[in-house]
C-alpha positions in Angstrom: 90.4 164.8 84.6 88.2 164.8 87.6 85.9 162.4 88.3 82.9 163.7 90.2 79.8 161.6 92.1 77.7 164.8 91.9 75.0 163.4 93.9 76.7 161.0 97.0 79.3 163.9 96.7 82.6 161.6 96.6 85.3 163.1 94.2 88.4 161.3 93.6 90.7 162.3 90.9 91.9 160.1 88.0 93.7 160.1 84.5 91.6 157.9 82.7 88.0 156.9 82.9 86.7 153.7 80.5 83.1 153.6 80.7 81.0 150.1 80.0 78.0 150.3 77.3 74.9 148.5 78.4 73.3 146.3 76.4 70.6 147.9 74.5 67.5 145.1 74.8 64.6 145.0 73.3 61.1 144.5 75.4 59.2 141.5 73.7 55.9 142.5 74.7 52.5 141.9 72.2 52.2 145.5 71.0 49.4 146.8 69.0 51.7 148.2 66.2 55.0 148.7 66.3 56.2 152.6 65.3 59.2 154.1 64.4 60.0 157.8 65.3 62.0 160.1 63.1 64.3 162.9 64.2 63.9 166.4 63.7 65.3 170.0 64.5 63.7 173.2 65.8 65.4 176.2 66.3 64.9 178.3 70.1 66.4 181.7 70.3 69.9 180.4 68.5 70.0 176.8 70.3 68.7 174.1 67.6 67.1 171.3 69.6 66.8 167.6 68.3 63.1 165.8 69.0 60.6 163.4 68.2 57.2 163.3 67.7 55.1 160.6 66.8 51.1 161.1 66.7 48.5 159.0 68.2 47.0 156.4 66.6 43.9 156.0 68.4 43.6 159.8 69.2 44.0 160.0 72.8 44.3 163.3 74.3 46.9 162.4 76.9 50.4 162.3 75.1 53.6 160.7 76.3 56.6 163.1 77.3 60.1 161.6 77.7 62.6 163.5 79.2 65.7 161.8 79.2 68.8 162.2 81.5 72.6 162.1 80.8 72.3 160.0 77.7 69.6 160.8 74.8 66.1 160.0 73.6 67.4 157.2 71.4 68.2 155.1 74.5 66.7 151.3 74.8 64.7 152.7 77.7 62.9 155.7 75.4 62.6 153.4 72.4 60.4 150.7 75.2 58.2 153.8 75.9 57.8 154.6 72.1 56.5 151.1 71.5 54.4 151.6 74.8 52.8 154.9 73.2 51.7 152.8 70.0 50.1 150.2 72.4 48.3 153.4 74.0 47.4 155.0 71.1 48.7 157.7 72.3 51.7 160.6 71.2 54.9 160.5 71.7 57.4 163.5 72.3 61.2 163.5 73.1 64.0 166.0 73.0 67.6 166.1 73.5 69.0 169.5 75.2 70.9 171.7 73.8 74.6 170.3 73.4 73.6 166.8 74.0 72.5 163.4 72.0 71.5 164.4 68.8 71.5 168.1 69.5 74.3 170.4 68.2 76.8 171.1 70.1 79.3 170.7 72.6 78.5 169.9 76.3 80.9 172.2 77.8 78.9 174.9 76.4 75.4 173.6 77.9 73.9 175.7 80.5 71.2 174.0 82.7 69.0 177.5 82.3 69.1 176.5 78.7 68.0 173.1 79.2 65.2 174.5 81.8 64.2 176.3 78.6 64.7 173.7 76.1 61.9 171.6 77.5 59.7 174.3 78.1 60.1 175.0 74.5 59.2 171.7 73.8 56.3 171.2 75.9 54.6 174.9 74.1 55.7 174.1 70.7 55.7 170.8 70.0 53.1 168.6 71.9 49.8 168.6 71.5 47.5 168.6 75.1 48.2 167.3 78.2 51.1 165.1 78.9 51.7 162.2 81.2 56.4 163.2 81.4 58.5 160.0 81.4 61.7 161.2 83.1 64.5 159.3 84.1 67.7 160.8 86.4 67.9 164.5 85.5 65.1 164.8 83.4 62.9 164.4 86.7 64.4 167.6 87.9 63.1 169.2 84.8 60.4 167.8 84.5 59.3 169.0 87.7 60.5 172.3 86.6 58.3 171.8 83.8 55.3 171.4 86.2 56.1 174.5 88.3 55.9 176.2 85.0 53.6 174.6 82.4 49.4 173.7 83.2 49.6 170.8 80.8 51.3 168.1 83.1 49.1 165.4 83.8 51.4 163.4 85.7 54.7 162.4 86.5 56.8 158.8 86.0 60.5 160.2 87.6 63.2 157.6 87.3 66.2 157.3 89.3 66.0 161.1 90.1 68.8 162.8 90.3 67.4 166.3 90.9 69.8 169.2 92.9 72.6 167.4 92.2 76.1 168.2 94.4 76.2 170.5 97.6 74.6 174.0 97.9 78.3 175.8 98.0 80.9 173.7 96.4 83.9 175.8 97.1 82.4 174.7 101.3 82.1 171.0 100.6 85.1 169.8 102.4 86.0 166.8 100.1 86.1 169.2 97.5 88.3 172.2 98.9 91.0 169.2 100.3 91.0 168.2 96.9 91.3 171.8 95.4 94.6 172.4 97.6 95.8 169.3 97.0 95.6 169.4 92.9 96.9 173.0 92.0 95.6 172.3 88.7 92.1 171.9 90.4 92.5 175.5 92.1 90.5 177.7 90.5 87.8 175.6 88.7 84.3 177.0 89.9 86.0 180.6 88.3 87.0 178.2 85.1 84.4 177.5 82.8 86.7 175.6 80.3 87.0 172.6 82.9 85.0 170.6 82.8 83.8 167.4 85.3 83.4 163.9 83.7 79.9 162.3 85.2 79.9 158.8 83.3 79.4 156.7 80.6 75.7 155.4 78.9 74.6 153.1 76.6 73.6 155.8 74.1 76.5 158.7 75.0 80.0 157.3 75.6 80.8 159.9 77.8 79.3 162.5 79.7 80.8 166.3 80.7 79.9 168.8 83.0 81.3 172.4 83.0 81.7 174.1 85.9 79.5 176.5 84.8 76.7 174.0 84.4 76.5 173.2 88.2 77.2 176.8 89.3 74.0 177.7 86.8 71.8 174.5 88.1 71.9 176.1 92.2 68.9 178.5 91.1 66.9 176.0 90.3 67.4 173.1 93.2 63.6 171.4 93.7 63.7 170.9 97.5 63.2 174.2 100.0 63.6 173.2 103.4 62.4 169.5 103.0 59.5 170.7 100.5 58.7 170.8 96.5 56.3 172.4 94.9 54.6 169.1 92.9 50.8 168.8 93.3 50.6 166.5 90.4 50.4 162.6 90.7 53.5 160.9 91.1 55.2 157.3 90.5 58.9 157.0 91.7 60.5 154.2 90.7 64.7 153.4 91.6 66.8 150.8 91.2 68.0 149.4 94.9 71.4 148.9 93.3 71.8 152.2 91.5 75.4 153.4 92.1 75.4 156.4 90.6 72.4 158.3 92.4 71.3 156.1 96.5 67.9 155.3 95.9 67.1 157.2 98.8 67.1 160.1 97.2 63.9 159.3 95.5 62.2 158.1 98.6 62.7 161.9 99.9 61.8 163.4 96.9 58.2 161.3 97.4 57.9 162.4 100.9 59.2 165.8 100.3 56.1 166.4 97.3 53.2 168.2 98.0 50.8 165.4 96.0 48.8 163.5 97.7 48.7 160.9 95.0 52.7 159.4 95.3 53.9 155.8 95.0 57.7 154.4 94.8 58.5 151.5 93.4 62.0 150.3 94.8 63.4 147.2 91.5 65.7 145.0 94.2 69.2 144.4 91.8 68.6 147.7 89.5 71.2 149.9 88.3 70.8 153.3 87.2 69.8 153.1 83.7 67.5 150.3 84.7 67.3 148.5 80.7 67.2 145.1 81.4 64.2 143.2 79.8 62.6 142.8 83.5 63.5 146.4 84.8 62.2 147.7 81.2 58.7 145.7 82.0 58.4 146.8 85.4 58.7 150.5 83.8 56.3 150.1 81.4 53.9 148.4 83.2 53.8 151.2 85.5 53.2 153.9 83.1 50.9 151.8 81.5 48.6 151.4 85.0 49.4 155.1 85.5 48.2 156.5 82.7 45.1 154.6 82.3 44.2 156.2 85.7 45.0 159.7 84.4 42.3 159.2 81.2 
């Protein structure tokens, strides 16, 4: 099994991998009503996707979007911005890709064009006006994606982005091709789609698989072109100082690197990745709350 920081670019090989679950928490926080969401499917070109929808109570045009990362919509952190949405009166959409969470599938069948199309899917099917998207780690890449494509983004909440994840040319990165010669099992695996790269362990999804066909099909779509991105929209960045799985500094560029005038970054001093305990949850949602009061 190979073992692969996709982002800091450190590989080491290993035999087994234990991940640790995070504690799913609740945020205690007086909402207006509390609301539930229900699961459903919907079918896109032969890819059956998994979603919410909740409508808004008080009808406000401005919906909630969350797009999640490596683990799935039913994560502590979506279920804080569900409650959040029913506070806002407001809709709520979510979706798990194809081949992940609650979405047929296996993961070492999941393309990252398909996610790409997945959440466009989504976002022309399923929601209903403009959206203020909720994205945390890779779902900020699409997200932004979403924007370069979609005129119904609003705004943008990206947490702990992990967008263009690992180097341009793997087979160059020389970490990578030492460890290719070393392991001969290793040799051929951007030519192998059946191998795949373990990336970690969530709360929600145990554990988390990459084929090498997934990152040769992601290099298309990398955000940043020379030091640019194509994001006009307002934008809050927030990133856990402590996050060992994607440097905080890589959100910091992705602020400067946006062509919105309206950015701000919120570094949380002791925050992980995932970012679900009760004070990192607050900070979130009190954020997107400010946020989207300004967007209305």
């Amino acid at each position: 099994m190979l073992l692969l920081n996709l982002w800091s670019h450190k590989i080491n090989c290993v035999c087994n991998v234990r991940g640790k679950a995070t504690k799913a928490v609740a945020l205690g926080l007086p909402w207006r009503r509390s609301i539930t969401s229900t699961t459903k499917f919907t079918d896109r070109k032969g890819s059956r996707i998994a979603y919410q929808y909740i409508n808004g109570s008080q009808g406000n045009k401005l919906g909630l979007l969350y797009l999640p990362g490596m683990g799935s919509m039913s994560s502590p952190q979506s279920k804080a911005i569900i409650e959040l949405a029913g506070q806002l009166g407001c809709s709520y959409t979510a979706l798990d890709y194809s081949c992940s969470g609650k979405s047929p599938g296996n993961m070492r069948d999941a393309t990252f064009t398909d996610w790409v199309a997945d959440v466009e899917y989504i976002m022309s099917t399923v929601t209903d006006g403009p959206q203020l998207v909720v994205a945390h780690s890779m779902g900020v890449w699409l997200a932004m994606l979403l924007a370069q494509r979609s005129g119904g983004i609003s705004g943008l909440v990206a947490i702990s982005s992990s967008h263009d994840m690992g180097p341009d040319k793997y087979e160059e990165h020389p970490e990578f091709k030492q460890l290719v010669d070393e392991i001969d099992e290793l040799r051929n695996l951007l030519e192998a789609p059946n191998i795949s790269l373990y990336v970690g362990s969530f709360a929600s999804v145990p554990n988390v698989y990459f084929s090498a066909r997934f990152l040769k099909d992601s290099l298309p779509f990398r955000l940043v072109n020379n030091g640019k991105v194509n994001f006009d929209k307002p934008l809050r960045v927030i990133h856990g100082l402590d996050d060992d799985m994607v440097p905080y500094n890589r959100s910091i560029t992705l602020a400067s690197a946006v062509s919105s005038p309206d950015v701000k970054v919120v570094l949380i001093k002791g925050g992980d990745h995932v970012l679900f305990s009760p004070s990192q949850q607050s900070t979130i949602t009190n954020e997107i709350k400010s946020f989207y009061r300004t967007l209305v």
